[in-house]
N, C-alpha and C positions, 0 to 999 in steps of 0.2 A: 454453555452449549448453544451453540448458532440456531437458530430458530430456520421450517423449512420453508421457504416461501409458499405462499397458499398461490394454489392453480387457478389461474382466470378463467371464468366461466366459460369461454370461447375453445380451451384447452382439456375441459374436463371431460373424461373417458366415461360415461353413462352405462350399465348395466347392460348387457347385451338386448335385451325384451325391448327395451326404451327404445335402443339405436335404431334397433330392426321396425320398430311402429311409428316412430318421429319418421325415419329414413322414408317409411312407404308412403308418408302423406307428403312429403314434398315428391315423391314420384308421381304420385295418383293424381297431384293439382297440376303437371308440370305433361303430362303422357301424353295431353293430346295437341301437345305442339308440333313434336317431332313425325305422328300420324297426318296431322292434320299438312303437313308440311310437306313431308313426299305425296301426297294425295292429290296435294294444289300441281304439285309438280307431274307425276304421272299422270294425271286425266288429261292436264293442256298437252304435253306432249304424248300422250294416246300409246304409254309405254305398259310393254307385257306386264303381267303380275310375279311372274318369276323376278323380272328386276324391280318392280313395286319393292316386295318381301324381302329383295334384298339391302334396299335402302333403308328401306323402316328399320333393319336390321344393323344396319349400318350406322344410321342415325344417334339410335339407341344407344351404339356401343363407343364413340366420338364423345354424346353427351356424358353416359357412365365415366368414361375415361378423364372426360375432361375435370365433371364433379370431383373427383379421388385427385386431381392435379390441384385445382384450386384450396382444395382444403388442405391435403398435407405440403404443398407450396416448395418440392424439392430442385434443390440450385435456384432459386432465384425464379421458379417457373411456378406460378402461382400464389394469392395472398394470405394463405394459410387462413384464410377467413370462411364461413358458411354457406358458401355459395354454389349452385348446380346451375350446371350449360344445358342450352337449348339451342336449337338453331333459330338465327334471326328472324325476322319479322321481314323488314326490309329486306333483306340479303336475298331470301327465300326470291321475293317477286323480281329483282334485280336477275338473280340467277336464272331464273326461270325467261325471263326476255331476252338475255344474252344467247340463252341456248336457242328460243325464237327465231331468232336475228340470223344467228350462224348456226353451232350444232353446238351439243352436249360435251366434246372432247373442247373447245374451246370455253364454255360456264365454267365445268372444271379446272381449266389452266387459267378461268380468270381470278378462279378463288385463290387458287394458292400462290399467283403473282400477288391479288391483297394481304396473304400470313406473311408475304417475307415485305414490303411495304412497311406492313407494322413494325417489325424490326428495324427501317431505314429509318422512317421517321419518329420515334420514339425518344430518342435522347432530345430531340428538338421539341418536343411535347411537355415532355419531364420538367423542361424546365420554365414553360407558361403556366404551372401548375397553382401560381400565386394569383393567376386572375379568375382562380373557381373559389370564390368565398361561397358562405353559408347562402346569402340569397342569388347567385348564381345553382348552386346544387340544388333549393329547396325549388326554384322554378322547374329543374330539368324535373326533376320527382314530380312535379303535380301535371305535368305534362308526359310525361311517361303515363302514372294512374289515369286522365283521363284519355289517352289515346289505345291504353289497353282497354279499358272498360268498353267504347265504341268499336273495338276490333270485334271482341268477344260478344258484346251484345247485338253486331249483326250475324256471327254463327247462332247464336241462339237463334235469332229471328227468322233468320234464315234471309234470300235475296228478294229484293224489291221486285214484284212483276211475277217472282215462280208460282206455282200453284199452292208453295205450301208454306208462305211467306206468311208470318204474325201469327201462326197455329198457336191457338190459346194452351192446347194442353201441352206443347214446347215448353213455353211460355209460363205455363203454370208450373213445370217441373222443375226449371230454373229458380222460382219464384220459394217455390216449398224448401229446392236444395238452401238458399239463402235463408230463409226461414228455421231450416233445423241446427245449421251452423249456428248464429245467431243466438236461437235457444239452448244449445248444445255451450257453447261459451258461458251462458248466461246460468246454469243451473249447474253444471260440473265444475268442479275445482279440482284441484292436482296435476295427476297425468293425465285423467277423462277431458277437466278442461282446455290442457295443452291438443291434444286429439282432434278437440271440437272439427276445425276445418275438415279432418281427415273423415268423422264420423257422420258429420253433413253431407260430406258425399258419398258414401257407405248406405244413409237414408236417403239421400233421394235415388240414387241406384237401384233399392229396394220396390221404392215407391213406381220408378219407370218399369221395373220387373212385372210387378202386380199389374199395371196398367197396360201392358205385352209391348211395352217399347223395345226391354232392352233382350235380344237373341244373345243365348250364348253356345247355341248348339252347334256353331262352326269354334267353337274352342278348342275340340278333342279330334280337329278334322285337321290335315296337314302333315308335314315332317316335325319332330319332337324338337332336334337340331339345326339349329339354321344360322351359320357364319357369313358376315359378307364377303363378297368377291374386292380384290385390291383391283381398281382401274376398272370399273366395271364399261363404260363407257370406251373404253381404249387409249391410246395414249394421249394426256393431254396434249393440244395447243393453245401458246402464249403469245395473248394479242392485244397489245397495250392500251388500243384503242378501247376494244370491246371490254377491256377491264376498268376502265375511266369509273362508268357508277359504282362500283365496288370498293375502287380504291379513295375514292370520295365518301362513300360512309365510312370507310374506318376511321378516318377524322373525327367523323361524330361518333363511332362506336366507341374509340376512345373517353371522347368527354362523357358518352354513359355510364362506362365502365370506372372515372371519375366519381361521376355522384354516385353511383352504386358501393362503391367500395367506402365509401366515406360515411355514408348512411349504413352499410352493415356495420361498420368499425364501431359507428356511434350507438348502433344497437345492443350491441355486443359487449359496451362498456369496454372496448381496447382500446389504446391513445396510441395511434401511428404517426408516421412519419411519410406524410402524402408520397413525395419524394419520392419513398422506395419503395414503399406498399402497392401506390396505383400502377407504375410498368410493372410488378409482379402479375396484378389482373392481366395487363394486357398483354404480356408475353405469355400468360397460359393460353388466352383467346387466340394468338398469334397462331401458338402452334395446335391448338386444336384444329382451329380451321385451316390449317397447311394440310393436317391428315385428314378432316375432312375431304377436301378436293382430292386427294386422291383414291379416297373411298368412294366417288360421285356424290358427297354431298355437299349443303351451300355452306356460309359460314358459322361454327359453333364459339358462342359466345354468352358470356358471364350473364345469369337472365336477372332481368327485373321481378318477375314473379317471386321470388324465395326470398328476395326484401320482404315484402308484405307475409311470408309467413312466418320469419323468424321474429317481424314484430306481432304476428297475432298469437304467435304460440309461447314468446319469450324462452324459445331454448336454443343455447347461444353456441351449444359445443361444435367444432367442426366435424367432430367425429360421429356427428347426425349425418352432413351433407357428404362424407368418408361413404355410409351406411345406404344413403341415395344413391351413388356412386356406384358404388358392389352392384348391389339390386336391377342398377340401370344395363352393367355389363349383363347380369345374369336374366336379364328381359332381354334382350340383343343378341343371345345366345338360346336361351330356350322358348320356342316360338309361341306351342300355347299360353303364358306369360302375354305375351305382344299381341296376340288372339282377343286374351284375358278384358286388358286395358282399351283393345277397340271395341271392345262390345258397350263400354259403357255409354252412354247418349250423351251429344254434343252437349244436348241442354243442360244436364247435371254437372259437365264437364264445365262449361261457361258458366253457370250459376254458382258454382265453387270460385271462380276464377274471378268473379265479379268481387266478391266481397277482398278477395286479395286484394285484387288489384287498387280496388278504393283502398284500403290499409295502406300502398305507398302513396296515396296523397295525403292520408294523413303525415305518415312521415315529413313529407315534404312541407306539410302548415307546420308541425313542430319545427323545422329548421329556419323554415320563414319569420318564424315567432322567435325566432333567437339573433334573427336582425331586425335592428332598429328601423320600424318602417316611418316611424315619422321622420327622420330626415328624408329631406325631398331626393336626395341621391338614390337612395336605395327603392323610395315610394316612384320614380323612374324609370330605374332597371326593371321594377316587377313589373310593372303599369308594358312599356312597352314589348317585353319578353314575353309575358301573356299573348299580348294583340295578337304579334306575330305569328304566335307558337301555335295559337287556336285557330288562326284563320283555315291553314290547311287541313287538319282536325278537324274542325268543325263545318267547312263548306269545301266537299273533297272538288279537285278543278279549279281551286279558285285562282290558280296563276297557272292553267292550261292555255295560255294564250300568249305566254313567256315563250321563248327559244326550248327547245327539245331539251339544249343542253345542260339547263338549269333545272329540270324537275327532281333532278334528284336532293336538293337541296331545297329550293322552292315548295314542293311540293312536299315534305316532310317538316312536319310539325315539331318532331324535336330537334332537327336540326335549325328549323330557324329559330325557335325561341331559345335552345342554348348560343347559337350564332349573337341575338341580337343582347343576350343576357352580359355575354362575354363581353361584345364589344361597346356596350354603355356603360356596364362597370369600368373597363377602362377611360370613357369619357369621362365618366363623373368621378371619379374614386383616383384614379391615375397621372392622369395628364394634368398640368398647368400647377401640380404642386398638391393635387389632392390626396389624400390615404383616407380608402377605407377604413373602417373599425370592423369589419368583418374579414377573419380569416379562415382560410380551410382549418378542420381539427377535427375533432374525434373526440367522443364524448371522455367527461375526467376518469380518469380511475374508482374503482371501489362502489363499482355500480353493483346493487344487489342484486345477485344469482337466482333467477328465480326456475330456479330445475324443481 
């Protein structure tokens, strides 16, 4: 009798209870992106709250949709791995200047000229896919971790200059949420200690309540139901120019979406096939963000965030981020939900988000540590990929005095240290007869399940 092949961790259907409390803590670390994200957008451009509420709404339901695409990965649309969309980081403030510049019917058509972009150049992508070895991905990771940790740690802080900039008790709330995580990891085992993150911020939530930060008495205030409007903006215009920084991150949103996918693969214990797994990321990212823009929002894309929680929680099922997914449509649809999640304080939100975010630099040392850094080729690429990568990260402007037309490159920290990662590897590794001993992969089979 043929034996049945045992289910890979990645594949295994969890108890409904699991799904639905795994699912919520990757929503609740992940909610105030998509807030924080129409927010930045509607106050610069000084938009009603009727369209606010409908974005956020809108946001939500893009991310949800996109979540449910990438994990169950049908036709070819997604990489059936554990991953939930967010809207970009970059895209967001690109988006937001285009609209500046010209109107919001033109942001719009400049996103969804970048979804169908991704499409054109994709099979030309698919097939550089041999010059992202281990120390090209493990740089993009520790440059990702540290350019998120400085995002979030100036929402905690708040802005340099305002009145309520370095508030100790922000600051301490952040400080406690990281704290209780931390502790919460360190004393529970099972399903309490896969939680921890979730329950860290559950206590510091608490702790902002008792100390009268967080309101929730606009929760039960509003409509029950709230669906986005299609085209809320009006018909897009498509204007190639004005779509130039756009279609220039997708370049690099791609190669994140590279080390992302090869980092969850590796987390997850599945052994893919770079090849055909990463265009599956990037054709779900494609078409999220094509329906994005036409929902008014920026680009919805496969996030870095939920790297750092599927390695701190070690639960590897897709049908956790399936779980996220649902949850996210049904916060996108029932408004107090969306109420719910902005009540919580930036600081507990960022102070959760903080320890995530360090979790993908660890990743990223583990991968680094799996290329050989004493040869001088590799000790090279990391050496200069860093410099690069942090400069803009680490001293924002430092190449404001470059052409207009390069900040969007220049002035992004993962783009130049993936930019200069790629192109040393090809010096050193490539050209003149050299081969790498580092290639892209995905960790062996028979990794232990630890549900």
């Amino acid at each position: 009798m043929a034996s049945v092949p045992e289910t890979q961790p990645v594949d295994a259907v969890l108890p409904l209870p699991q799904l639905l409390l795994f699912g919520l803590q990757h929503v609740l670390v992940m909610a105030a992106v998509p807030i924080t994200s129409v927010f930045l957008v509607a106050k610069a451009l000084g938009l009603p709250a009727g369209v606010t509420i409908n974005l956020i709404s809108a946001t939500f339901l893009m991310c949800g949709l996109g979540s449910l695409l990438q994990s169950f990965g049908p036709w070819k649309l997604g990489a059936k791995l554990p991953f939930v969309m967010v809207p970009g980081g970059a895209p967001i403030v690109m988006f937001l200047t285009i609209a500046q510049q010209t109107d919001l019917q033109t942001a719009s058509g400049a996103v969804i000229l970048t979804s169908l972009f991704y499409f054109v150049v994709l099979p030309v992508f698919a097939r550089c896919l041999k010059y992202f070895p281990k120390i090209v991905i493990g740089t993009l990771l520790m440059l990702v971790s540290i350019n998120l940790v400085k995002v979030y740690g100036g929402i905690i802080a708040g802005k340099p200059g305002t009145p309520g900039f370095a508030d100790p008790v922000h600051i301490g709330l952040a400080l406690a949420t990281i704290g209780f995580t931390i502790l919460f990891a360190r004393i529970f085992k099972g399903l309490l200690g896969q939680l921890s993150v979730l329950l860290g911020l559950l206590a510091g939530a608490l702790v902002a309540a008792a100390l009268g930060f967080m309101d929730v008495s606009g929760v039960a205030n509003g409509p029950v139901w709230s669906a986005p409007s299609l085209l809320p903006f009006g018909t897009p215009k498509f204007d190639l120019i004005a779509a130039v920084p756009l279609l220039v991150f997708s370049v690099i949103s791609m190669v994140e979406a590279t080390g992302q996918t090869v980092a969850v693969a590796e987390i997850v214990g599945k052994r893919i096939e770079p090849r055909d797994v990463v265009p599956r990321t990037i054709r779900g990212d494609a078409l999220m963000s094509f329906f994005g823009g036409l929902f008014g929002t920026s680009m919805i894309i496969t996030s870095g965030e939920n790297v750092g929680i599927v390695r701190a929680t070690q639960v590897r099922s897709r049908y956790v981020t399936a779980a996220a997914g649902a949850i996210l449509v049904l916060v996108a649809l029932f408004a107090p939900l969306g109420r719910l999640a902005n009540a919580i304080p930036e600081a507990v939100v960022g102070g959760t988000a903080m320890v995530v975010f360090a979790i993908i630099g660890t990743i990223g040392i583990d991968m680094l540590r799996k290329a050989d850094l004493h040869e001088r080729s590799n000790m090279f690429v990391l050496a200069g990929a860093l410099a690069m990568g942090l400069l803009p990260i680490l001293v924002p402007g430092f190449y404001s005095g470059f052409p207009k037309a390069l900040q969007p490159v220049l002035g992004n920290g993962l783009a130049m240290g993936a930019l200069t990662a790629v192109l040393l590897n090809i010096l050193f590794n490539h050209l003149g007869g050299a081969r790498g001993s580092n290639t892209v992969a995905a960790a062996p089979q028979g990794t232990p399940n630890a549900h």
